[in-house]
N, C-alpha and C positions, 0 to 999 in steps of 0.2 A: 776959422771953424773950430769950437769946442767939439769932444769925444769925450764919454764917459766911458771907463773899467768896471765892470760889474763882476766880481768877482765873489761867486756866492755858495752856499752849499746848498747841494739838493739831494732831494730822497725819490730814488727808483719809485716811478709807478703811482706816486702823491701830487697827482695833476694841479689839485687846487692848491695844495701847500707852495708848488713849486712856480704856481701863476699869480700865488701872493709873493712872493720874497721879489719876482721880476717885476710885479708892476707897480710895487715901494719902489724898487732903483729906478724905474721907470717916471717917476714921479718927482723925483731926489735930484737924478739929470735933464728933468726940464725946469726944476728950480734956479737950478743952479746956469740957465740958459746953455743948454748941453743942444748939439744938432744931432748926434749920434752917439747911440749906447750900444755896447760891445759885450756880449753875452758868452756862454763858455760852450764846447758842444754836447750835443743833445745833452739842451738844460730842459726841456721843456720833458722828457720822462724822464732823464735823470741815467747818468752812465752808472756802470754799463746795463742795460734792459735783457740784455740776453735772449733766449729764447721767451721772453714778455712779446717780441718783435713779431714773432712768429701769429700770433693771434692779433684777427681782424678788429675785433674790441680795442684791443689796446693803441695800432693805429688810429683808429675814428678819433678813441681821447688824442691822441698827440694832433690830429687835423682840428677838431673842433678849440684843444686850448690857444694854439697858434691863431687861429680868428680871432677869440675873444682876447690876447692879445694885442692883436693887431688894431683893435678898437680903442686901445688905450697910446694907441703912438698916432697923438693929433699932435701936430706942431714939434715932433723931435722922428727923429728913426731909431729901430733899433734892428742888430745882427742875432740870432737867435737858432741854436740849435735843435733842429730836430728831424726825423724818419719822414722821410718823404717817397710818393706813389711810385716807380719805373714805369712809365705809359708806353713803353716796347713791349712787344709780348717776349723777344727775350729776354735770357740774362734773371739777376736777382729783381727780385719782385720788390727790392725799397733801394733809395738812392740816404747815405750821411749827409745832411746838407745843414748846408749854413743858409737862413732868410732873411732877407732884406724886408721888416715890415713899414709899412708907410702909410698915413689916413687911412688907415683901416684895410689897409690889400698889401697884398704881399708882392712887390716890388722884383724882387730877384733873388735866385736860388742856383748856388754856386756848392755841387756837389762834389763830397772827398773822394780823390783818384786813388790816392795810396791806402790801402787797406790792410794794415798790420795782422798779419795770422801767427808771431812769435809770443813766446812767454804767454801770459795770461790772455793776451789779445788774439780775437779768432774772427775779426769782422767781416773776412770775405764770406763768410757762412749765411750772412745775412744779407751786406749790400751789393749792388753792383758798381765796381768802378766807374767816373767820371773819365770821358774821354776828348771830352771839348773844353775850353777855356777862356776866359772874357774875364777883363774888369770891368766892371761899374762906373759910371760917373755919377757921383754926388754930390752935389752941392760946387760942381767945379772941380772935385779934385777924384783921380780915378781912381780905384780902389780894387788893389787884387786880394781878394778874400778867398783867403785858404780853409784848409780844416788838420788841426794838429799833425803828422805825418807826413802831409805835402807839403811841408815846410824841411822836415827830417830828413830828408832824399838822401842826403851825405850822413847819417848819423852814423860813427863807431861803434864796434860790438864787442864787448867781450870777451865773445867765442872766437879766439884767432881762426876757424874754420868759415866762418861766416868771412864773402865777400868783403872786398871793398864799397862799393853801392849792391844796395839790396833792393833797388826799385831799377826796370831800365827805360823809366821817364821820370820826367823832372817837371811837375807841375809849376813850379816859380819859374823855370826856365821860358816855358812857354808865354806864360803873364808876361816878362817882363818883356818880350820884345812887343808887348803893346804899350809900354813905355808908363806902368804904375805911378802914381806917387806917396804911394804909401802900400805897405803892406802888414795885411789882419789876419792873424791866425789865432782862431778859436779852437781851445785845446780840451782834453780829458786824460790829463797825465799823471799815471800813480807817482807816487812819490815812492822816491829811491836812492837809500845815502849816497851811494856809488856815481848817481846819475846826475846830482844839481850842479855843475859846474860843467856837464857835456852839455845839457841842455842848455844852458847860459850860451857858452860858446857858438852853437849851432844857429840862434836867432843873430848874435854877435856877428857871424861869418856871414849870415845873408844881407845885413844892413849893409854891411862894408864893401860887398861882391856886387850889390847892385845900387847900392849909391844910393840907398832910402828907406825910412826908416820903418821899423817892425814894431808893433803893437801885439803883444801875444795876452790871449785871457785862459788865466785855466778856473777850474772849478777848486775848491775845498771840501775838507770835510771827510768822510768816509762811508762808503755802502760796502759791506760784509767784508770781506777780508782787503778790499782796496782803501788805500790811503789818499788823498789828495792834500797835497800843498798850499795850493796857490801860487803865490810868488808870480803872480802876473807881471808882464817885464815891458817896460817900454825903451826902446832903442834907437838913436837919431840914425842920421845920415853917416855918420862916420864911425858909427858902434862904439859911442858910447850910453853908456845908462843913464836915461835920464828920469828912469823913476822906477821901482819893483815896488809893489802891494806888499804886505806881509806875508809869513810864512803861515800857516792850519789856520786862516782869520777870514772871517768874511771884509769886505771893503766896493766901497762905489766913490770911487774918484773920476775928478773932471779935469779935464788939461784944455790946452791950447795948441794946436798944432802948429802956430805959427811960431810961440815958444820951441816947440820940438826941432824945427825946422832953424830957429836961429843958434838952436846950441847953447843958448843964456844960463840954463840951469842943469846940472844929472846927480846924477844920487853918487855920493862916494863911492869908493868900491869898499866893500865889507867883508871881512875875513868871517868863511863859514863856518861855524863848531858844527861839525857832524852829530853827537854825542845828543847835543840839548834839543835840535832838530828831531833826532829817533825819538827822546825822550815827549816831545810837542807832537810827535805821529801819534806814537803808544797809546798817552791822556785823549786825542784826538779820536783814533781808532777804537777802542773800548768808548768813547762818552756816545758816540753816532750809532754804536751798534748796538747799544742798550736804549737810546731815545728812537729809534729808527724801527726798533722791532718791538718797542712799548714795555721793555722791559725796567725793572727799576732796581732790583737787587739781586749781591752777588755773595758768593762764599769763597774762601780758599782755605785749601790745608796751608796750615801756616807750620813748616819744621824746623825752624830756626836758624835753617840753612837762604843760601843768599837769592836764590831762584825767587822760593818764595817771598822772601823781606821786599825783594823788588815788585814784584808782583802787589802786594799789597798797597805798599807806595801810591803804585800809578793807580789801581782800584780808588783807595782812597781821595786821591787827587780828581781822579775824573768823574766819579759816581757819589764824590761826598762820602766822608766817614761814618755819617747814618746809614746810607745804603748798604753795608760793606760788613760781612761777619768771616772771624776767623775762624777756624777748630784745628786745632791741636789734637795729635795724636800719639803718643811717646809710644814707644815699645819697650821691653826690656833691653833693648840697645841704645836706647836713646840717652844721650849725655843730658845731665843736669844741667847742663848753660845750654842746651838745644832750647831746653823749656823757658827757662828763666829769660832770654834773648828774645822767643819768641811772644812772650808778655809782655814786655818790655819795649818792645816795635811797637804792640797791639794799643797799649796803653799812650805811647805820647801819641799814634795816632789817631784813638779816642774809639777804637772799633771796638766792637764787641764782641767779646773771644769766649769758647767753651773748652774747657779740657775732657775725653775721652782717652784712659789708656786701652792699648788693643790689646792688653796680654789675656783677658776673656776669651777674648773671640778667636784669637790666634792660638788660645792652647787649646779652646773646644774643636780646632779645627786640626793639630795635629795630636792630638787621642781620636778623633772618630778616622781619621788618614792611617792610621798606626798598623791598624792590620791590614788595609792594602800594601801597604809602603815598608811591613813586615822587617822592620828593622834597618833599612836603608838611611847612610848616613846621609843628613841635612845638606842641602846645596841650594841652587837657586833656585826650585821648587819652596823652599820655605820662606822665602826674601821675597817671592812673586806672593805667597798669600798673606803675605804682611801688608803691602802695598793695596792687592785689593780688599784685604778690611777696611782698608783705611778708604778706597774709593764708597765701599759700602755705606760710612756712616756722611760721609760728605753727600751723597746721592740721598739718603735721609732725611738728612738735617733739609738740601736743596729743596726733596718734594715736601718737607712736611710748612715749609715757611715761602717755598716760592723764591728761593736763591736759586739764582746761573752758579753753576761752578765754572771757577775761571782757572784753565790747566795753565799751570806755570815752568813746565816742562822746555826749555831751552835749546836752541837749534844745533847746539854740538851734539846736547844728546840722544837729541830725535834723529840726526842724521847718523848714527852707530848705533841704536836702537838701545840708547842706554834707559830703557825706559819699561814697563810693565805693564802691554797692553790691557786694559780692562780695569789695569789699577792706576798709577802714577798718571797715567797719559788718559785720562778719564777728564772733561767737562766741555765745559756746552762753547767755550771760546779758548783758542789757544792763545794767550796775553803778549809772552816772550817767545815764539816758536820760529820767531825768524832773527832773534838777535843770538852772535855767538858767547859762550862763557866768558872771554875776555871779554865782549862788549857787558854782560854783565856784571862785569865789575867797573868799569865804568861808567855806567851807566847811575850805579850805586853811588860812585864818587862825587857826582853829579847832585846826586837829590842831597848828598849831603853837605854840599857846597858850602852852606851857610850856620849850616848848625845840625848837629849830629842827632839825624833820625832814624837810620837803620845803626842797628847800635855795632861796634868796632869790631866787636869779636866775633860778628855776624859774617864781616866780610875779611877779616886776615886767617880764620880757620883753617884748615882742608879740608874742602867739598867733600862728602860723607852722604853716604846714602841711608846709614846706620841701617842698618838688615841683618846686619850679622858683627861680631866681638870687632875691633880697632877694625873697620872699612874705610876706605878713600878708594877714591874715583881713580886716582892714579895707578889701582890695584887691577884695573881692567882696560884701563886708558890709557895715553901715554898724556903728556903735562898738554896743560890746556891752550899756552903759545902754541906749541908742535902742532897739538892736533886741529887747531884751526886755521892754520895758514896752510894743511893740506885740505880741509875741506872746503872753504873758499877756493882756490884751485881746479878743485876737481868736481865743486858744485856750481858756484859762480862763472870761473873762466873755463870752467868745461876741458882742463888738461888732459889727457892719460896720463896715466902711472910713469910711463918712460920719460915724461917730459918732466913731469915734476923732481924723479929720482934724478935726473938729468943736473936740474937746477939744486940739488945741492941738498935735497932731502931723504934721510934713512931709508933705504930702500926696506926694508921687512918692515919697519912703520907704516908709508906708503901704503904696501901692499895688504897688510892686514886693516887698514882705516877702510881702504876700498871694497873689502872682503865683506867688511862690517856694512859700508853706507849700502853694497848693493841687495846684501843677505836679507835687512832688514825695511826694505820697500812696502813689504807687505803690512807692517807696525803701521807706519805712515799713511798707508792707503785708509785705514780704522781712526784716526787721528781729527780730531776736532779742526775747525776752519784756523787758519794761521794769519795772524795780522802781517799785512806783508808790507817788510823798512824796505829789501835789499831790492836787486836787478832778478832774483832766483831762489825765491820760498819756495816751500813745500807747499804741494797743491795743487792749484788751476795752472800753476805756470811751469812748473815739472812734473809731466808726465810721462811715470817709465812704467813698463810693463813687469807685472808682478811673476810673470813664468819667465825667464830671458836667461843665457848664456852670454852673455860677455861684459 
């Protein structure tokens, strides 16, 4: 028996868009003499739909594409994701289901039991759990068709507070004593540096635990601040790999099962650079959320410093250097190689840059301050209205030409609120808000891999806010090592203070980082959408309460 991988990207809620790109694969795998094509979940509205769900409209399109679907699978089947009716009068009113379509009807519908309500995922809001279970036979061979998470049952956390099993049913458990021979798990899994080698592993452990192999499809691509991969993975009988799709890439590939079955062929194993991966998210994530919401052009405060340099980079890269404008902003603090660095980016990238200096607007604004503030010495009231001049003329420049401002504001210092709501932390996408300062200078090393495009001095400096006469970051922070491997800890693996002080870190560091990450909640809560790399951005997937004691 041939199977096709359809590994595609989709856009929330673009019924037709999303019924062309399947019924090309669809077509591609009956060329190619395919008996069955394998779809990623709810591909048919596009992950996640969110409260889309909730409305009766939106359902009908997802019932009526699947028919006209199902008209186009004469002579092949395919598995396809989508919202399906609960005809119980209890319980949630839509079931996650994976469909079996066949000559035009729909064959069999094998709905997800495990329903993920952590991090960004809140699906029991919508569906209702799957409590029965069956394979399919097709074509002779049976077929346990999962849906992403009931595959997960054993997945790792993190959070050392989180269980060992977080479900207390085992969807594959139950399958297999109907004795599968193959097992399909159609996925919608964000991408997560942390996470592609647990995930690896977890399909790895099921082939090996039940003696047959796993076929997993995910989606691609990006809808608003979620990432997807791909990396669809096929795994024989003995776990090993015998084929992964690419990484951010669409792909329709065809195999042999009987290949899979003899073990003739599998993919090397591949050592993963995390680094160029974030970098293929980033370009990936900006390009889907500027074609996906019809937008075509972007702006950035370009200040010479490495936030931004990077930030335009990946602009550049994903949006084309015609779409892509800088503006410069010097102030009377600003260093002569701020400027000259940042032209010099702007130039081998071929963007088109403006210089505005704010010392105008910034002295008209402390003479008319002068007699409220009646002589009061300058502090960070005057650093805060330098930043929002500068958000003012970029907010400008965006409405008068129809540019996105893209905040280039970085997740060390979003998370201690090293930032100036209304100013610095102003634009319509957060670019880098989920990578930390060391990663962005990696990140940088990276694009420069081959030839030097963010220019040297860009990136061996110290970080400087320029606001005020000799400033660095280090003047309020502690060095950018230190302060990241506690907020990882205390963001990511969710430590307390005690534990981390425990393991070997400054305690008044510690304590003042956590003073800062929780003071400053409220910044974050005002904070434009964050493209999310890690297991635990800022956002839909951490949410803390803005009034709290502890």
């Amino acid at each position: 028996m041939k199977f096709t991988v359809a590994q595609l990207n989709y856009h929330i809620g673009n019924f037709s868009g999303n019924k062309e790109l399947i019924c090309k694969a669809i077509q591609k795998a009956k060329s190619a003499g395919s008996d069955l094509i394998i779809f990623s979940e709810l591909c048919i509205p596009g992950y996640p739909p969110l409260d889309l769900l909730d409305r009766l409209d939106f359902i009908e399109k997802c019932d009526q594409t699947v028919q006209e679907i199902a008209k186009e699978c004469t002579g092949i089947a395919a598995i396809v994701g989508s919202p399906t009716r609960n005809k119980m009068t209890e319980g949630k009113k839509l079931f996650n289901s994976a469909l079996l379509l066949s000559e035009g009807e729909v064959l069999y519908s094998a709905n997800k039991a495990l329903l993920p309500t952590y991090d960004i995922f809140d699906e029991y809001r919508y569906f209702e759990p799957q409590k029965q279970f069956s394979v399919f036979l097709f074509k002779g061979l049976r077929l346990a068709i999962t849906i992403c998470e009931d595959l997960w049952d054993e997945q790792p956390f993190d959070n050392e507070f989180e269980k060992s099993r977080l479900y207390t049913v085992s969807p594959m458990e139950k399958l297999a004593r109907q004795n599968p021979d193959i097992i399909i798990n159609i996925a919608a899994s964000p991408f997560s540096y942390t996470k592609i080698e647990t995930r690896e592993n977890i399909f790895i452990s099921k082939a090996v635990k039940y003696k047959i192999p796993v076929i997993s499809v995910n989606q691609t691509g990006a809808n608003t601040e979620l990432i997807f991969d791909g990396a669809s993975i096929i795994i024989n009988e003995k776990g090993k790999i015998f084929n992964q799709l690419p990484f951010f890439e669409e792909a329709v590939e065809t195999y042999s099962f009987e290949n899979i079955k003899s073990g003739t062929i599998f993919l090397e194993e591949q050592k993963i650079d995390s680094i160029s991966l974030i970098h293929k998210a980033l370009v990936t994530g900006l390009r889907d959320y500027f074609v996906k919401s019809g937008l075509r052009n972007s702006i950035i405060g370009l200040s010479g410093g490495i936030d931004s340099a990077l930030c335009l980079c990946l602009a550049a890269e994903a949006l084309g250097h015609e779409n892509v404008r800088a503006l410069l902003m010097p102030s009377r603090y600003s260093s002569d190689h701020s400027v000259s660095d940042a032209v010099a980016l702007a130039k081998t990238l071929k963007v088109q840059y403006d210089i505005i200096n704010i010392e105008k607007p910034f002295s008209a604004f402390e003479e008319d301050l002068a007699p409220v503030f009646n002589g009061m010495k300058p502090d960070v009231t005057e650093e805060n209205i330098q930043a929002r001049v500068r958000a003012i003329l970029l907010m400008a420049v965006s409405n008068k030409y129809g540019c996105i401002v893209l905040n280039t504001s970085n997740k060390s210092e979003a998370a201690v609120g090293y930032g100036t709501l209304y100013g610095d932390m102003a634009g319509g996408l957060s670019l880098i808000g989920d990578v930390y300062k060391t990663d962005v200078y990696r990140l940088a090393g990276f694009i420069n891999r081959n030839s030097k495009i963010i220019p040297e001095h860009i990136i061996k400096k110290l970080p400087s806010a320029e606001l005020r006469p000799d400033q660095f970051d280090t003047d309020s922070l502690p060095d950018y090592n230190i302060l990241d491997s506690i907020l990882y800890q205390y963001i990511e693996l969710q430590k307390p203070a005690s534990r981390i002080i425990k393991e070997g870190a400054d305690k008044d560091t510690v304590l003042k980082v956590i003073r800062m990450i929780d003071f400053n909640e409220y910044k974050r809560y005002q904070a434009p959408p964050v493209l999310r790399i890690s297991s635990k951005a800022f956002g839909a997937g951490r949410r803390m309460p803005l009034v709290a004691r502890h």
